[in-house]
N, C-alpha and C positions, 0 to 999 in steps of 0.2 A: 623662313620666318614670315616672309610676303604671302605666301599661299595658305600660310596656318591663321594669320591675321582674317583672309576672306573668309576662311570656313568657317572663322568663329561669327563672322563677320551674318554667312548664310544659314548657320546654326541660329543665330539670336533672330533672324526675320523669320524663319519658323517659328519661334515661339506663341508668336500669335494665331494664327492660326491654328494649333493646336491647341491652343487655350481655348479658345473660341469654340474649334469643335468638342472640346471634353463638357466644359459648360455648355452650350447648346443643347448637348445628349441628356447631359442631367435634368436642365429644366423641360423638357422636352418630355421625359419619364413623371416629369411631378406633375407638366400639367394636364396629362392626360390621366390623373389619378382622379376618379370618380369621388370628390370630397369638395365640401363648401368648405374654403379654406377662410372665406372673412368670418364666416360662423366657431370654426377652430380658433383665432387668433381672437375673435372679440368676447372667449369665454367659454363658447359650447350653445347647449341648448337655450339655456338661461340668455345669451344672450339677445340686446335691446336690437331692431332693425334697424334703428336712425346711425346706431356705433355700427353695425358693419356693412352701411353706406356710406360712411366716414373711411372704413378698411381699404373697402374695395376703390374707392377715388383717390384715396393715400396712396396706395401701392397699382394702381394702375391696374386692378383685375378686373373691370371691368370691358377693357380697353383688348385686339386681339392679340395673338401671342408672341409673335413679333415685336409689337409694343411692350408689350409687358416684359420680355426678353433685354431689347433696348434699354429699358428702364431699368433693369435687375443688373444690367452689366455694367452699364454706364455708371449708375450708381454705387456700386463697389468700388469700381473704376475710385470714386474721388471720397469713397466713405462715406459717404451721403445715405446711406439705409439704413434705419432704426430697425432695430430685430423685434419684430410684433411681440416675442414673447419674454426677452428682460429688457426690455429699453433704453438699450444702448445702442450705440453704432458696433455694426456686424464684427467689423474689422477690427471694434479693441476689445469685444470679447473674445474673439481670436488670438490678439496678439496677449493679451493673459494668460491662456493658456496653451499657447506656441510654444514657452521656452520648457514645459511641461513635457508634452508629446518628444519635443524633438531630443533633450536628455534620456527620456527611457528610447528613443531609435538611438541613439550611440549607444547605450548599455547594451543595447541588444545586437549591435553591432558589432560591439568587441566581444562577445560571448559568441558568434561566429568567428570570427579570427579565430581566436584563443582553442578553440574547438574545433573550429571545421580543416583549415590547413594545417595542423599537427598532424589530426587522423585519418586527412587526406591521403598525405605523405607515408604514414605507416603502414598505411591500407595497401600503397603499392606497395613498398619496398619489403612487404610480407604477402606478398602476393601469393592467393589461394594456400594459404594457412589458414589456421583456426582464430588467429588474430586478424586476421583480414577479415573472415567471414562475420567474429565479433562485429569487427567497423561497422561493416554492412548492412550487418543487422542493425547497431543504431542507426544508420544514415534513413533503411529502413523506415526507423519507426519515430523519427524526428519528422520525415515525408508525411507518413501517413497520420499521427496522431491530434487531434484537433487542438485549436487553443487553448479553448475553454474548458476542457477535459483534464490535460496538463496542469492549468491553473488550478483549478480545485485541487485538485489530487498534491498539490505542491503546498496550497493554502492549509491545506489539514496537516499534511505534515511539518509543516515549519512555522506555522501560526497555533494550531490547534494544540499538536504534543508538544512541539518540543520550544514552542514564544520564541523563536529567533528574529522575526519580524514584527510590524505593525500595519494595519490597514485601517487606521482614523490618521486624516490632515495629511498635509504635505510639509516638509520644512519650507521655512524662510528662505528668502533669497540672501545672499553676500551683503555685506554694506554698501559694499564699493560696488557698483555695474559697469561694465565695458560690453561684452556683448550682451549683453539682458540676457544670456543661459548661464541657470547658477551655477552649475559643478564648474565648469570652464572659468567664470570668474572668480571663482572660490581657488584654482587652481593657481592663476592667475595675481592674483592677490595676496597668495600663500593663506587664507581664511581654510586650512585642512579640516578645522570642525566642521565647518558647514558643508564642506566637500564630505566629510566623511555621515553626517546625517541624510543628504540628496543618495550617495552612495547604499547607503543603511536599505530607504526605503524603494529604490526602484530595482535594484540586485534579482529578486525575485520575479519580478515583472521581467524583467529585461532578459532573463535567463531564458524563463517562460514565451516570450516573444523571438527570442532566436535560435530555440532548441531546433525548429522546421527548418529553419534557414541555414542552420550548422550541416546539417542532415544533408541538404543537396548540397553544400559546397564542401563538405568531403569526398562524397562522390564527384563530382566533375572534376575536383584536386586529385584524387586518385587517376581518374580516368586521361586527364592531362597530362599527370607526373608519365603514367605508363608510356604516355603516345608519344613523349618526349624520350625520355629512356629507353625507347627502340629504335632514334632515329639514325640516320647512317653517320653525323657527326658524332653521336657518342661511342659509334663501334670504333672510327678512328681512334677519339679521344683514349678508348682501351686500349687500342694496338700498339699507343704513343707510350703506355705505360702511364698514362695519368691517375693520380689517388682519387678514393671513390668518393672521396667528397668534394675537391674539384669537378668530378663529371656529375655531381646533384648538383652542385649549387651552378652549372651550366642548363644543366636541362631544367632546374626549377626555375630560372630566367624564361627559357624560354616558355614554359610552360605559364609565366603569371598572365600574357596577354589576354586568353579566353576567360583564366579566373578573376581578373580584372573588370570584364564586362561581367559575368556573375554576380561580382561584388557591388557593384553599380547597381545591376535589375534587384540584389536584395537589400539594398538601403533604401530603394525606392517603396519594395513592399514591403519594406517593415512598416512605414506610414499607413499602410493599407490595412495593416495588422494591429492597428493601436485601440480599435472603438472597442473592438471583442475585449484586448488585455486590458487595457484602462477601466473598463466597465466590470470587470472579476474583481480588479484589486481597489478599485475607487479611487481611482488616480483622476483629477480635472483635469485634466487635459484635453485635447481637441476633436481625440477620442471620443470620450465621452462626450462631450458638447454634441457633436451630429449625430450621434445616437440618440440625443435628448429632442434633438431637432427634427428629426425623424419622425418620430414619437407623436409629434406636437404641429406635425405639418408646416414646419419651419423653413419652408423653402432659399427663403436666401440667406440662412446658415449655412443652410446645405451643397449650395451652387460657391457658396463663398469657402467654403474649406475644399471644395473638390478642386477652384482655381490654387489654390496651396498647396494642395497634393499635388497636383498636375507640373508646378510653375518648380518645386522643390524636383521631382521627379527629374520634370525636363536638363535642370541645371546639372543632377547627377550625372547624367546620360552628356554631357557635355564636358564635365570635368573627366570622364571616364576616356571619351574621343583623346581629347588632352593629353593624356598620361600615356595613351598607347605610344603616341613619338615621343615620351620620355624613357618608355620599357623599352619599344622594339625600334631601333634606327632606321628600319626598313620602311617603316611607316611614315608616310607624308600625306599631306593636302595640298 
């Protein structure tokens, strides 16, 4: 317990400096984007010089990039930066639509589960059959098929022919909030309406957002299940006369280790995957916010969700470290 205390202990003084460097990298990219960014912020062409000498002394661009870095970080740092383009502080347009993004990454996260280690499993345990080769070809074509591509093609069919969906508004939240994410407090609450309207509208999105992710984690579920099921304890385990699902449900133990850190790296990029799905289905979310910020040369929008992606990322990849000495004994810090 003492040594798992340090690691977490050296795990969280990482934090920072990786934060630092993910945000450094991004502002770093914007400001060497060849664009008068107090001219974008104060209107465009239209506008006045006297307003974006007011911009530029506002947000420090005047000042070199270090400072202005300083400024951009520190200021998130305490929610102190007005977002040039709705006038709010950066961090509670964010946190509005936070509890957004991070609902469709569980939807699209249990749609890998549900998906990806069933057909994992089957993939081996039919190994080089025509059922396996089926898997494979979805694992296939979940890998290769684009977001945006799938979206559509999902939007026409189940919006277009057959209205099983909606793509205007968002529901309401719960009455009652405990964590500020509705489905979970809807759950939570026993409020199943509202659970089942949040459920209604992100099902599609969230399908749509984890078909890629389902795709590589039945293959590496296959590929793990096999390299376990050939090891020299499960040939014992046959010699011993053990039933065959006593020796799966040994080898599938041992096999969750690798699909564990899988799982990790694809809840981190499902966050990475939300501006493209959110933006097909007109979801607010934080998705689409950086994409709008993007757009609009919204620089500390854009350095302010990349520290959220990074900071959520990072904590994944930590909860993941965690869970290996709850899977595998062997495991320690």
């Amino acid at each position: 317990m003492a040594n798992l205390k340090k690691f977490l202990i050296r795990r969280f003084l990482t934090f920072i400096p990786t934060l630092i460097g993910v945000t450094l990298i991004v502002f770093l990219i914007a400001y060497v984007i060849p664009a008068d960014v107090a001219r974008a912020w104060a209107g465009g062409e239209k506008a006045s010089q006297s307003y974006m000498e007011q911009i530029r002394k506002e947000y420090h661009l005047d000042e070199p990039w270090y400072d202005q870095y300083w400024f951009l970080v520190s200021g998130l740092a305490k929610n102190d930066i007005i977002d040039p383009r709705t006038s709010n502080y950066v961090f509670d347009d964010i946190s509005e639509r936070f509890p957004i993004t991070f609902e469709l990454a569980l939807v699209a996260f249990f749609f890998i589960l549900i998906i990806g280690i069933p057909l994992g499993i089957i993939s081996a345990l039919k190994r080089n059959t025509w059922v396996d080769t089926v898997i494979r070809f979805f694992a296939l074509a979940g890998v290769s098929m684009p977001v945006f591509w799938l979206g559509y093609l999902l939007i026409y069919v189940f919006f277009v022919e057959v209205h099983w969906i909606t793509l205007a508004g968002f529901p309401a939240p719960p009455e009652h909030e405990i964590t500020h994410i509705p489905m979970i407090d809807a759950l939570i609450t026993g409020d199943f309406d509202t659970f089942s309207q949040h459920l209604h509208r992100l099902w599609l999105p969230g399908f749509t957002l984890g078909f890629m992710g389902a795709g590589v984690l039945a293959r590496f579920v296959r590929n793990s299940f096999l390299e376990a099921i050939g090891s020299d304890y499960v040939a014992f385990l046959k010699a011993k006369g053990v039933p065959k699902r006593g020796i799966y449900r040994h080898a599938l133990k041992n096999a969750m280790v690798p699909i564990v850190t899988v799982l990790g790296l694809q809840f981190g990029g499902l966050l990475g995957g939300t501006p493209i799905t959110e933006t097909v289905f007109g979801l607010p979310g934080m998705g689409s916010y950086v994409i709008e910020s993007i757009r609009n040369l919204d620089f500390p929008a854009v350095v302010a969700i990349t520290m959220v992606f990074a900071l959520i990322f990072l904590i994944t990849n930590l909860i993941v470290d965690v869970l290996y000495a709850l899977i595998d004994p062997r495991v320690r810090y």
